[in-house]
N, C-alpha and C positions, 0 to 999 in steps of 0.2 A: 715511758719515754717514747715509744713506737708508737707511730701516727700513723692510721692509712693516709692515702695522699698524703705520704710523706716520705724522704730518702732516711729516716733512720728505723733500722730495726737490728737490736742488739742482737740478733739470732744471728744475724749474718758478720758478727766482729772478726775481724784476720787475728784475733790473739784471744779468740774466745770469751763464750758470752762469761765464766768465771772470774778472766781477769778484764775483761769489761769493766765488771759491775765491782771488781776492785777499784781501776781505776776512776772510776765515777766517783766511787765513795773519798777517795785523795781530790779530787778535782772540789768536791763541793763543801771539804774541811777546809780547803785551803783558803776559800775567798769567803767564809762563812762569816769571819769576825767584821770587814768589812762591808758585807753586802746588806746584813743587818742591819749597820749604821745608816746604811742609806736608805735600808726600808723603812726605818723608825723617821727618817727626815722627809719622804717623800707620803710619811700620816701612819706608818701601823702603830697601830697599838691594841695594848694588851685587852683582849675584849674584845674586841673587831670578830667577827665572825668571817675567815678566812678560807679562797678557794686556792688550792695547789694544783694548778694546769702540767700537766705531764711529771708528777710524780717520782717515775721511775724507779726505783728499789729504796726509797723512800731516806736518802741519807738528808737532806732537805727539811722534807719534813719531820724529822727526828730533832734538827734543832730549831723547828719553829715549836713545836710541841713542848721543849724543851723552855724557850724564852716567852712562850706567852701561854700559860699558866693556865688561865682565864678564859680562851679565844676554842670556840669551835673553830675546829679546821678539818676540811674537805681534802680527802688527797685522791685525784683522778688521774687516771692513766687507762689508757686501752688495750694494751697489753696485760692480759692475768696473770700470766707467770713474772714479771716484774711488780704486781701488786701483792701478790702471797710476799714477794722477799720481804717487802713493804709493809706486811699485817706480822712478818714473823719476828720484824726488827722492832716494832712499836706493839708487841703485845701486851704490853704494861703499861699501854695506855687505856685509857677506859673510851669506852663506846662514845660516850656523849663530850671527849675531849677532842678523837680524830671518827674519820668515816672517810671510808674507801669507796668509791666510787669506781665500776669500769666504762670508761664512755672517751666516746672522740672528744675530740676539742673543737671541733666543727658543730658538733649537736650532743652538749653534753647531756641531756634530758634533764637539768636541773632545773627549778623554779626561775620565772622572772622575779629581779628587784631581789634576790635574797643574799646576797655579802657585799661584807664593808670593804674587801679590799683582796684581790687576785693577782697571784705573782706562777709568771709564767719563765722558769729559767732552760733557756738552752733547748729549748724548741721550735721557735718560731724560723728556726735556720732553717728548718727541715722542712717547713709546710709549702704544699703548693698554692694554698689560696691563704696566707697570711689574713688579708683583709677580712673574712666568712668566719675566721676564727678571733680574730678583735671582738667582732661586734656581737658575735655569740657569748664572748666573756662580756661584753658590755652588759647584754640582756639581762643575767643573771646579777649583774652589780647591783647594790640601792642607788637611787639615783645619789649622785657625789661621792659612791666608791671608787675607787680609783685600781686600776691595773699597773705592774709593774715587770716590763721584760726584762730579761738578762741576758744578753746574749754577745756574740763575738762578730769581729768583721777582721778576716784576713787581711785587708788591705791595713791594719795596725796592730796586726796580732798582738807585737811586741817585739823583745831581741834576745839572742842566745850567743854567748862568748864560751867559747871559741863560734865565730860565726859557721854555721851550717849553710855556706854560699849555693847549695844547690836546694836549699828550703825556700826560698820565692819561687823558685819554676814549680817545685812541688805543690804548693800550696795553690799556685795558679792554676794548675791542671786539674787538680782536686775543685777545686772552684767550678772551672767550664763542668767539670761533669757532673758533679751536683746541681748546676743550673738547667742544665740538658735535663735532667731528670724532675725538676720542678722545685730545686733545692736555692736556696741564696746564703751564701756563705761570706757576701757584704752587709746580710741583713742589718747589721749595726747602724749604720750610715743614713738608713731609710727608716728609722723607729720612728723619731717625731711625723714624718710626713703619713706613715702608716696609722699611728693612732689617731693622726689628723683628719684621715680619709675615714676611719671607723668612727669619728664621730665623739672623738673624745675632746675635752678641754683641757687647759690651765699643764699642758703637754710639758713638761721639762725631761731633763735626760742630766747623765755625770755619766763619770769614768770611776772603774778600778780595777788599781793595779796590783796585781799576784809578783813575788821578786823571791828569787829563790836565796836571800841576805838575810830574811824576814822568814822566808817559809818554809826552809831547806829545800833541798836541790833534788831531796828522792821522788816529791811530786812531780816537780815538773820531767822528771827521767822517765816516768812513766807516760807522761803526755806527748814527748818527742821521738818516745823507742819507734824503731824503724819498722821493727814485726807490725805495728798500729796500721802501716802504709801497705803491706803485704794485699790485700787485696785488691790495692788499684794496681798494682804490677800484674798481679794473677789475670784481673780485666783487660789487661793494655793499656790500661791510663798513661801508666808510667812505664818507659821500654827497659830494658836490663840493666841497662850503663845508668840513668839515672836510680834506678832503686841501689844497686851497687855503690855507688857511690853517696846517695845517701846513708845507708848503713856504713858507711866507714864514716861519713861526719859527724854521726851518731857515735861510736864507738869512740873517737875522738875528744866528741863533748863530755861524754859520760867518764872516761878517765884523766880527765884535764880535773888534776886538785884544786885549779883557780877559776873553773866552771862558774856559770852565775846563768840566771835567765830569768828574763821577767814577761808575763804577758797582762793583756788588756782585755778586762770583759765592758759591757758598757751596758747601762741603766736606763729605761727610759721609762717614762712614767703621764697615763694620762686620768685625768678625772671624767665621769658619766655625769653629765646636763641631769641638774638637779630640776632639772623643769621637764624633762621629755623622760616618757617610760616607751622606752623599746623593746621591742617585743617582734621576735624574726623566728617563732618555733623552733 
């Protein structure tokens, strides 16, 4: 999941890169059964010869390997020590069903024209040149593979009862300085115009929604614990009285028996011009 030019790198998490990469593994069962559906709607299938853009400790691609049977799949990350988690979780996969790959998402060193279909989740928040990284995934597409982001926009994250009233200032804050840093944490909002500018066609986008009614409530506990935040406090992002008070909205949430939370990840999806072979090294 670690991009240069990029604000994320699991090494530096305020709750450790351990439970990180727990938490990752809860974040990406949770939305698995639906995000699926939408990638079967927006053309995968079983067979497709499949690239996985940022990877990460590879719970992902555990259940694309898992659902398509048949599909070479590439799993690329540029971080090593989140690709070994990756090779140690899918060792009983065989060579010619995954392949790891370490490479930027800027210059993956893959072939032109060589897959049917690249799904990029929960990275493109972090990049500073968004657009260098489309069109690099484009290159590699066959012409009429199609890309698909996953990612999130603070400005509809979603909602948490008992309301967490000092969660928009926080999420705001966290915004400007991921922006400051080359990060966009509205990315959602900007998918179509972005695949638009990289040169993709026939662009669509959905929604989905994670409900803790549906998902249980321990996931998303993990996604809202206050220690996640501990770091921008440490920086100054966030000055004492807010992070304080955060952690008690938290502590609030988390024992409220009639807790509930739901959030919003968002889809967007473009196809590669069955008439033009791009080609950008």
């Amino acid at each position: 999941m670690e991009e240069r030019n990029s604000t994320y790198n699991i090494q530096h998490s305020s709750i450790g890169m351990e439970a990180e990469v727990k938490r990752l593994k809860v974040q990406a069962q949770m939305g698995w059964e639906k995000e699926f559906r939408n990638l079967q709607w927006f053309g995968l299938q079983d067979g497709m010869k499949v690239l996985e853009v940022a990877c990460g400790p590879g719970f992902m691609t555990e259940k694309l390997v898992e659902n398509l049977p048949n599909s070479p799949i590439t799993a690329l990350d540029i971080d090593q020590s989140l690709l070994d988690q990756a090779k140690a979780l899918l060792k009983h996969a065989s060579a010619d069903h995954v392949e790891f790959v370490q490479a930027s998402a800027y210059h993956t060193g893959l072939p032109d024209n060589e897959y049917d279909f690249a799904i990029a989740r929960l990275l493109f928040l972090h990049l500073h040149d968004p657009l260098q990284a489309a069109q690099e995934i484009m290159r590699v597409l066959k012409p009429g593979g199609t890309l698909v982001i996953i990612d999130i926009d603070d400005g509809i994250f979603g909602a948490i009862e008992p309301e967490m009233e000092i969660l928009p200032l926080i999420l705001s804050k966290i915004a400007k300085s991921q922006a400051s840093n080359g990060g966009n944490r509205h990315i959602g909002r900007s998918l179509p115009r972005l695949l638009a500018s990289a040169g993709y066609q026939d662009v669509d986008m959905d929604a989905v929604i994670q409900h803790s009614d549906l998902q249980g409530l321990d996931g998303f506990k993990q996604q809202f614990d206050s220690e996640r935040f501990a770091g921008f406090y440490k920086r100054g992002i966030l000055n004492a009285m807010e992070f304080e008070n955060l952690k008690q909205s938290y502590e609030a949430f988390s024992q409220n028996a009639d807790a509930y939370a739901m959030m919003v990840f968002l889809m967007a999806c473009g196809t590669k011009p069955k008439s033009t072979i791009v080609t950008t090294g």
